[in-house]
NULUM-994039 format. One record per residue: x, y, z of N, C-alpha, C in turn; chain; residue in one letter. Coordinates in pm, 1 decimal, always signed. Each point is the difference from the previous one (the first is absolute). Example, Ala and Ser with C-alpha at 12.3 -4.5 7.8 and 13.67 -1.06 7.14 Angstrom:
2
n.X/n.Y/n.Z/ca.X/ca.Y/ca.Z/c.X/c.Y/c.Z/chain/res
+1319.0/-569.0/+780.0/-89.0/+119.0/+0.0/+90.0/+120.0/+0.0/A/a $
-35.0/+105.0/-72.0/+82.0/+119.0/+6.0/-77.0/+109.0/+73.0/A/s $
***
This chain:
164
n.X/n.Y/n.Z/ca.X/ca.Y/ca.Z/c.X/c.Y/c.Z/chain/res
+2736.1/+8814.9/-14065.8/-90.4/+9.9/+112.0/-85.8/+125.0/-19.3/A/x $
-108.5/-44.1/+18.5/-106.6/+157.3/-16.4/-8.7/+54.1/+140.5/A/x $
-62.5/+83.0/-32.8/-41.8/+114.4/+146.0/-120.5/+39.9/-52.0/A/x $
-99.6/-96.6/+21.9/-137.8/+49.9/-2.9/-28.9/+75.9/+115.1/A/x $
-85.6/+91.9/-24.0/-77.8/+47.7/+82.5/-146.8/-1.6/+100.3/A/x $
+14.6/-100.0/+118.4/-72.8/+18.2/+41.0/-142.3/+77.9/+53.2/A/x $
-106.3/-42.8/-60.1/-81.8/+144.6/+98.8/-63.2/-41.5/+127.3/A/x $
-79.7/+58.5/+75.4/-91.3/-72.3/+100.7/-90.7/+21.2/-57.5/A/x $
-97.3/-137.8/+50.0/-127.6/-73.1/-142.7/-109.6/+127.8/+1.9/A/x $
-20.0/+87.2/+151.6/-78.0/+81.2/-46.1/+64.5/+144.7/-106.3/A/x $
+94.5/+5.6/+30.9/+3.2/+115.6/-152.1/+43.8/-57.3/-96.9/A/x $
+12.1/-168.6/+20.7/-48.7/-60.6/-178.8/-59.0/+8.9/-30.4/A/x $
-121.2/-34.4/+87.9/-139.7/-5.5/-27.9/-26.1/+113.5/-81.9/A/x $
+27.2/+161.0/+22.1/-59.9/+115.3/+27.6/+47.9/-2.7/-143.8/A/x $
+145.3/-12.4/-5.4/+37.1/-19.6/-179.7/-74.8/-30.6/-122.2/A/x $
+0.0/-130.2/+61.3/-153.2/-123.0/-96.8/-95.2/+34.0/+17.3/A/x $
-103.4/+53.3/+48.9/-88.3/+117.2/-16.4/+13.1/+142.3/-39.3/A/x $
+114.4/+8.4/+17.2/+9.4/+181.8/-87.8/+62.3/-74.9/-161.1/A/x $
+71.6/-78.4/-24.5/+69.6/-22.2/-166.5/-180.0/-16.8/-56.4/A/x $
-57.1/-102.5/+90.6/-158.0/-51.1/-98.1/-61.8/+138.4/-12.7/A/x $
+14.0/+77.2/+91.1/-104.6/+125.2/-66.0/+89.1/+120.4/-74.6/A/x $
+109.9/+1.7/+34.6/+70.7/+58.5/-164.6/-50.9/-92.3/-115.6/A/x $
+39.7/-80.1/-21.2/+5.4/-119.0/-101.4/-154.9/+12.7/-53.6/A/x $
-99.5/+54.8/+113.0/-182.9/-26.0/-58.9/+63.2/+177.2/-55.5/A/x $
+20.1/+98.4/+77.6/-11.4/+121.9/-62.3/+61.1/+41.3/-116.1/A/x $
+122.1/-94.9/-30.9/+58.5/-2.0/-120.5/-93.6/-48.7/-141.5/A/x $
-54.8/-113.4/+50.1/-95.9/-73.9/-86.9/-129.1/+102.1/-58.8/A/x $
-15.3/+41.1/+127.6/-148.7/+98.4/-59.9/+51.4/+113.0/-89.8/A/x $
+135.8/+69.2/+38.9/+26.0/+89.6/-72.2/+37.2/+5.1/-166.8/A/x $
+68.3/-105.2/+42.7/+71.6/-59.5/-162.1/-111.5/-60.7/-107.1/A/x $
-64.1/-71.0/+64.0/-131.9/-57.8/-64.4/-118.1/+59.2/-54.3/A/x $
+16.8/+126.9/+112.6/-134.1/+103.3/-3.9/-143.9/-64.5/+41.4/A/x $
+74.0/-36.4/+110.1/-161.7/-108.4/+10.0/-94.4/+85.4/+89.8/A/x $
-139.1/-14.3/-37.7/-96.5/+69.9/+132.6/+12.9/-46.5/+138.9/A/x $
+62.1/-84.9/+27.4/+33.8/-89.0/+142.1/+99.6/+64.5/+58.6/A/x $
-26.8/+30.8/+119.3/+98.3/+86.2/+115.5/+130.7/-88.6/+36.6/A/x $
+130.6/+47.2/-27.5/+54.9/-85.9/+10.4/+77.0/-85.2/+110.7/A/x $
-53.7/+77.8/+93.5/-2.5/-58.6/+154.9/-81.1/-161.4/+6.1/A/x $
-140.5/-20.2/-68.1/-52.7/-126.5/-69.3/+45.2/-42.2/+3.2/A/x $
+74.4/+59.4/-181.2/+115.4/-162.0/-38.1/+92.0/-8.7/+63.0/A/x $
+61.5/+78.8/+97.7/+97.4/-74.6/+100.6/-51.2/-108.3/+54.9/A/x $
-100.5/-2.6/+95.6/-89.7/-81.2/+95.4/-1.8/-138.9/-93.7/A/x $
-46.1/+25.9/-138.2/-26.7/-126.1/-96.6/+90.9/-70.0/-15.6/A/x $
+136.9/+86.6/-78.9/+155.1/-54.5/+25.0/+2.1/-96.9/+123.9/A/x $
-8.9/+88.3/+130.9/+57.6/-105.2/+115.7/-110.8/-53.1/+4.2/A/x $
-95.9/-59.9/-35.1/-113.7/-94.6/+30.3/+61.3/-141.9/-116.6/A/x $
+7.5/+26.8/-162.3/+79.8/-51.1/-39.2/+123.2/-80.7/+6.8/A/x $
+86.4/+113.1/+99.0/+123.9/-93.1/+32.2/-22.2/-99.6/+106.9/A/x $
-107.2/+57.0/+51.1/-51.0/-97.6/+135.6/-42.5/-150.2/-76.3/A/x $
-66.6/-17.0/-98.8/-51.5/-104.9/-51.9/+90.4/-69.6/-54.8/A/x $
+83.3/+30.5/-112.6/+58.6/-66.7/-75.1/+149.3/-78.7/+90.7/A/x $
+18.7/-68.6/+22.3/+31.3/-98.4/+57.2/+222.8/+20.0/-4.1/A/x $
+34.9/+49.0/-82.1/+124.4/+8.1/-9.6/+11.2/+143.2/+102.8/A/x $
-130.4/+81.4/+13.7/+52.8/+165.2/+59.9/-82.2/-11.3/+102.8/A/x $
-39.3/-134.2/+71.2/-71.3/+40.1/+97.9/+82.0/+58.6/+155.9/A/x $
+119.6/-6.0/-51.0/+82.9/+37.6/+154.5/+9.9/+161.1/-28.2/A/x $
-69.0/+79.7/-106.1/+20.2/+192.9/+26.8/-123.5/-32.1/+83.2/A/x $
-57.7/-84.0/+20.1/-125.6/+54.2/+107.0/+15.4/+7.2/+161.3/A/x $
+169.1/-154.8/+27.0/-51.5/+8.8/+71.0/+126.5/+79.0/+46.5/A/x $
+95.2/+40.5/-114.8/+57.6/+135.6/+57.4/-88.3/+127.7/+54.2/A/x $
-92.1/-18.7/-91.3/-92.9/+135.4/+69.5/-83.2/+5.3/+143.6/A/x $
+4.9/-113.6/+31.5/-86.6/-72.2/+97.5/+41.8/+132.4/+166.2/A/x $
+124.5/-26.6/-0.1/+15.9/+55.6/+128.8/-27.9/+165.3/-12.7/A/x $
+10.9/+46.1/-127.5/-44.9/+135.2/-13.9/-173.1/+26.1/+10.3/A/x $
-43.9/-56.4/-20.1/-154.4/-23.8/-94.7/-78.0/-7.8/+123.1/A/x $
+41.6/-104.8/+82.0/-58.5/-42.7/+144.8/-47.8/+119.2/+119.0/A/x $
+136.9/+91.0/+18.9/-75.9/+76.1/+76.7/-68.2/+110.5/-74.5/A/x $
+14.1/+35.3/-122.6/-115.2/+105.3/-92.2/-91.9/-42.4/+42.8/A/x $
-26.3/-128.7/-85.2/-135.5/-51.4/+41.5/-74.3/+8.9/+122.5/A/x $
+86.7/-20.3/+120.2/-37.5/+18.2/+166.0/-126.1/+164.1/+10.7/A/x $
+125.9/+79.6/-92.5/-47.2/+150.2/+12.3/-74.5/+12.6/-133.3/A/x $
-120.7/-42.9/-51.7/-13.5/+28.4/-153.5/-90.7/+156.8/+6.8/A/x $
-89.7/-44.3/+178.7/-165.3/+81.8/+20.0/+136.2/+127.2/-57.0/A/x $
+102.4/+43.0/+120.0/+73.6/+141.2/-28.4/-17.8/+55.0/-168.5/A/x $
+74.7/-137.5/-77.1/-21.1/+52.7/-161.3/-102.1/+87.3/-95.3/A/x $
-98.1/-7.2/+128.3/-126.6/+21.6/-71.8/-66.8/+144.8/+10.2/A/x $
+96.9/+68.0/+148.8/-15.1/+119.1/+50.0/-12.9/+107.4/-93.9/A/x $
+143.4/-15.7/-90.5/+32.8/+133.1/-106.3/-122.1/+30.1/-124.7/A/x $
-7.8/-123.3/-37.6/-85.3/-7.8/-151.2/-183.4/+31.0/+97.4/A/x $
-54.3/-52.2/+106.2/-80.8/+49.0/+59.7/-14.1/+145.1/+41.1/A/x $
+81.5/+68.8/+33.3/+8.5/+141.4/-4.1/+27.2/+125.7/-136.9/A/x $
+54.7/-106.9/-86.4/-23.5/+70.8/-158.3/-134.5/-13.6/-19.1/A/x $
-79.7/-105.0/+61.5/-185.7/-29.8/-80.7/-66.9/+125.1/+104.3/A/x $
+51.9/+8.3/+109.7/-23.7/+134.7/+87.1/-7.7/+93.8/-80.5/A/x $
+112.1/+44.8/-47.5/+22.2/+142.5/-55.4/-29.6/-2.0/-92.3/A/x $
-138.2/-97.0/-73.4/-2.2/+4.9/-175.8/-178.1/-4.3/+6.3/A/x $
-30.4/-1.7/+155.7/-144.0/+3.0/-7.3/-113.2/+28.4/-68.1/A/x $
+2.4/+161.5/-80.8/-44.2/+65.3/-70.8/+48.6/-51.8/-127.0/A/x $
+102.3/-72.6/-75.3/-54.8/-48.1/-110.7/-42.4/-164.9/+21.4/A/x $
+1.2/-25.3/+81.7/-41.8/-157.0/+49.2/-191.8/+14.5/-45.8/A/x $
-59.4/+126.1/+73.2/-118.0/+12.9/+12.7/-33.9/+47.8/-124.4/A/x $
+121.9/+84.7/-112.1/-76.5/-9.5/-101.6/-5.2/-70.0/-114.1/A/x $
+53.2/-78.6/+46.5/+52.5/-152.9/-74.3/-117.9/-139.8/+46.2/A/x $
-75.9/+58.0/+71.8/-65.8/-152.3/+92.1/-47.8/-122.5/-76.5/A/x $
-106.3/+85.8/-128.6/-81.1/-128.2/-34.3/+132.2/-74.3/-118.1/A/x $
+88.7/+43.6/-64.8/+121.5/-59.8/-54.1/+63.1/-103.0/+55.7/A/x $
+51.7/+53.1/+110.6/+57.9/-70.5/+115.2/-62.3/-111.2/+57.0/A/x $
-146.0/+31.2/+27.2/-110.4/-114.7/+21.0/+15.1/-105.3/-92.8/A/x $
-24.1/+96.3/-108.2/-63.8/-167.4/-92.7/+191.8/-64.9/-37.2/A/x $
+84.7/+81.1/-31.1/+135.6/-133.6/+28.1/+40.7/-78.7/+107.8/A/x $
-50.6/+68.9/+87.5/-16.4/-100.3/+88.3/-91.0/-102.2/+70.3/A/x $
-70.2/-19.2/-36.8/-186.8/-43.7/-0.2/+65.5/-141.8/-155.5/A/x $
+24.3/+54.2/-74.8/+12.5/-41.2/-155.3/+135.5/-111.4/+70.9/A/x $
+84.6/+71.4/+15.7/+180.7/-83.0/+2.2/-51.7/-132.3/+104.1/A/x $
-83.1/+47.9/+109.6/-51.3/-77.4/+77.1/-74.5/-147.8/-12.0/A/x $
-119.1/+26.6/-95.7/-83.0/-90.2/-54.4/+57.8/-81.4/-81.0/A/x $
+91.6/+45.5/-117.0/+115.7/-59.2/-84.4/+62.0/-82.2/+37.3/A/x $
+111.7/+47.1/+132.2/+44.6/-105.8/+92.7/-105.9/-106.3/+34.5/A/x $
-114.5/+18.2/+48.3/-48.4/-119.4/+35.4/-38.0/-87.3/-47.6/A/x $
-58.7/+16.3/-143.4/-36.3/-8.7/-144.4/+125.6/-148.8/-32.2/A/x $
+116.7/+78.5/+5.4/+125.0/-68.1/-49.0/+48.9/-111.9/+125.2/A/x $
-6.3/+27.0/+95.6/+19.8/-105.7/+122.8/-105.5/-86.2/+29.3/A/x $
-153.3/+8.7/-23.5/-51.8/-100.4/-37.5/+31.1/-122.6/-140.1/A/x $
-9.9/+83.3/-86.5/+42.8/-102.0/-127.1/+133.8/-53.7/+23.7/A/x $
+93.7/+68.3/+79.2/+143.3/-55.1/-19.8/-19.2/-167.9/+118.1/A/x $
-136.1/+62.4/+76.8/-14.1/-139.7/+129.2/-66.7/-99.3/-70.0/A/x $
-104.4/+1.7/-56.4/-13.5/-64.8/-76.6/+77.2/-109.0/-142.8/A/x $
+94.8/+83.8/-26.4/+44.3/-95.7/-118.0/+81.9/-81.7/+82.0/A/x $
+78.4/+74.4/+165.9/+99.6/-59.1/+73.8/-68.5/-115.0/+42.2/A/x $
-124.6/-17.1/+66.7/-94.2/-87.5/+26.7/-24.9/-125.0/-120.1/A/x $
+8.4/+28.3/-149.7/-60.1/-78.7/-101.1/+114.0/-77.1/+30.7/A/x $
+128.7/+91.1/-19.2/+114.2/-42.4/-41.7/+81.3/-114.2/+158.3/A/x $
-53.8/+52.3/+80.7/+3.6/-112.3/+176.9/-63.1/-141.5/-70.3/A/x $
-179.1/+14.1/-56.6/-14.1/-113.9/-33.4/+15.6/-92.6/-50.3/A/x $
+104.6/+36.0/-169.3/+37.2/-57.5/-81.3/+83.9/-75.2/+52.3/A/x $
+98.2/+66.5/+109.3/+144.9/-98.7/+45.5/-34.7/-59.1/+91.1/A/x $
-119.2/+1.4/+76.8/-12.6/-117.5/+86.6/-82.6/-105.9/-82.2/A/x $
-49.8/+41.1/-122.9/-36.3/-142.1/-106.6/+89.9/-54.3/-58.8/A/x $
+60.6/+81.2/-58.4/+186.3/-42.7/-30.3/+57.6/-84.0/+61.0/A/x $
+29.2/+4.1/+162.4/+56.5/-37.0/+90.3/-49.3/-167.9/+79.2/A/x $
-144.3/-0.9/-6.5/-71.7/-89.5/+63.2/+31.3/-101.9/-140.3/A/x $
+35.1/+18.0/-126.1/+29.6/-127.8/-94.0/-127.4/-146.1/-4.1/A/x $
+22.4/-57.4/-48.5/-125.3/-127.4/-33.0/-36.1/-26.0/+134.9/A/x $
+73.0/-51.7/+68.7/-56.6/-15.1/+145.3/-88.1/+76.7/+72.1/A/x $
+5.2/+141.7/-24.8/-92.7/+84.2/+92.1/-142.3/-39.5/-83.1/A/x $
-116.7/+51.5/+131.7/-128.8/-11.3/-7.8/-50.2/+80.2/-95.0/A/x $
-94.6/-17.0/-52.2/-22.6/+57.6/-111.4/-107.4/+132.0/+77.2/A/x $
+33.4/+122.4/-71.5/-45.9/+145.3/+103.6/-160.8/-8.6/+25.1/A/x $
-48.6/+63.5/+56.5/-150.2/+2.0/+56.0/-59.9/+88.3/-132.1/A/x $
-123.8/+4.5/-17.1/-33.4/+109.5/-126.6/-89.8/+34.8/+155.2/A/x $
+7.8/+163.4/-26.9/-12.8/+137.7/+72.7/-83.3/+77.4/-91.4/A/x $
-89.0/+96.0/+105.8/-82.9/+60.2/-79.0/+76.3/+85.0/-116.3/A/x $
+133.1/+20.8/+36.3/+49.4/+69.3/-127.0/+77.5/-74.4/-178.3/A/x $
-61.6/-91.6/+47.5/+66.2/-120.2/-94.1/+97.3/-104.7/+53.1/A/x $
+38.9/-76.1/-110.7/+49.9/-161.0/+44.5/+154.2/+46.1/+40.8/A/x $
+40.9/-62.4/+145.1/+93.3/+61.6/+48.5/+18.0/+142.4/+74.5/A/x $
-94.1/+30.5/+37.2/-26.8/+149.4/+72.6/-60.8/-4.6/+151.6/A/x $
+38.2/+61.2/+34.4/-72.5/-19.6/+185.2/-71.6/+125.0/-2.7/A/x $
-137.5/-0.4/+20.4/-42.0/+106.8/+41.7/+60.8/+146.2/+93.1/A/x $
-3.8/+79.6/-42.2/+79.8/+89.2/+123.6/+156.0/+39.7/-90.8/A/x $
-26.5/+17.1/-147.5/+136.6/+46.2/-22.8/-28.9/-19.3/-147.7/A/x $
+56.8/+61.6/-68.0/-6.0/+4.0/-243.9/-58.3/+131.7/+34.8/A/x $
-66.7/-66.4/-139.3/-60.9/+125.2/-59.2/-187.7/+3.7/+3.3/A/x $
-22.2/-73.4/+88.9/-147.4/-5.9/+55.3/-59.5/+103.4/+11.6/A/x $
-119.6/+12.6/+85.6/-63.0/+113.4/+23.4/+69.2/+36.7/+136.1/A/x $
+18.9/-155.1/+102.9/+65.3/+70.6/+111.9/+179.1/+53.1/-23.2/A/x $
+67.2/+43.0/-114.3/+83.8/+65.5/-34.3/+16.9/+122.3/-13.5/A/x $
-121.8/+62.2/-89.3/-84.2/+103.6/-43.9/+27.3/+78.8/+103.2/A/x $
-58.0/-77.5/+98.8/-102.9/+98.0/+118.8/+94.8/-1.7/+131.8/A/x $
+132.6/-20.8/-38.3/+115.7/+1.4/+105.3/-31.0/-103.7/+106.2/A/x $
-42.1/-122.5/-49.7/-8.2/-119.6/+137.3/+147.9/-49.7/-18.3/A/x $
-13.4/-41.6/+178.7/+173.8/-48.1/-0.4/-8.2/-150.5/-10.8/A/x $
+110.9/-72.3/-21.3/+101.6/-95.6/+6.6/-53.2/-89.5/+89.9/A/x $
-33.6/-99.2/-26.7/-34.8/-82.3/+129.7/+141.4/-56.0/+46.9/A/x $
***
């Protein structure tokens, strides 16, 4: 007969969120990676969240995670009052700071357009896939045969037109 040890789910939770961010800080250290290893914790439990045999450390974490989350604005107090007290090299740092962030910015958008797009090509293919001999054969669209205006790689793509 065992004698497991019970916990209550919120300081399981608190567990399964503190092992994932040892486990990321271990990783960064050992690895030497430029990635903070608080990250690869977050990635870890995002990971275990997905993969399908470990999806129950999430929802051990669940009852811990829930009320953080409630309180996240608080989280934000400490690291906001370090950008306080760092003013003077903030200001002599500006146009640096600008353009990585101006730059990281545009990049992102850069990359979330093309990623909507191929998601979009890739929507159309499986509903041609899907519709088999029987379906109607597609409309030709100003963007070519099988295209609806209002979405590819058109001009109204370009120029950020939405989705009909």
């Amino acid at each position: 007969m065992s004698r497991a040890v019970l916990l209550p789910p919120v300081l399981l939770g608190l567990v399964v969120l503190l092992l994932a961010q040892m486990a990321g800080l271990a990783a960064a250290a050992l690895l030497d990676l430029p990635v903070p290893g608080v990250v690869l914790g977050i990635v870890l439990l995002a990971l275990l969240g997905i993969l399908r045999p470990t999806r129950g450390v999430l929802r051990a974490a669940e009852p811990a995670a829930t009320p953080l989350l409630a309180h996240l604005q608080l989280l934000f107090v400490p690291p906001g009052v370090g950008i306080l007290l760092e003013l003077d090299t903030l200001a002599a740092n500006a146009l640096p700071l600008a353009l990585a962030v101006g730059g990281s910015f545009l990049l992102a958008l850069v990359i979330s357009g093309l990623m909507l797009q191929a998601l979009l090509r890739r929507q159309d293919r499986r509903r041609g896939e899907a519709g088999g001999p029987d379906a109607p054969p597609p409309a030709d669209g100003a963007d070519g045969p099988g295209r609806s205006p209002g979405h590819g790689s058109g001009p109204s793509a370009a120029a950020g037109g939405a989705r009909a």
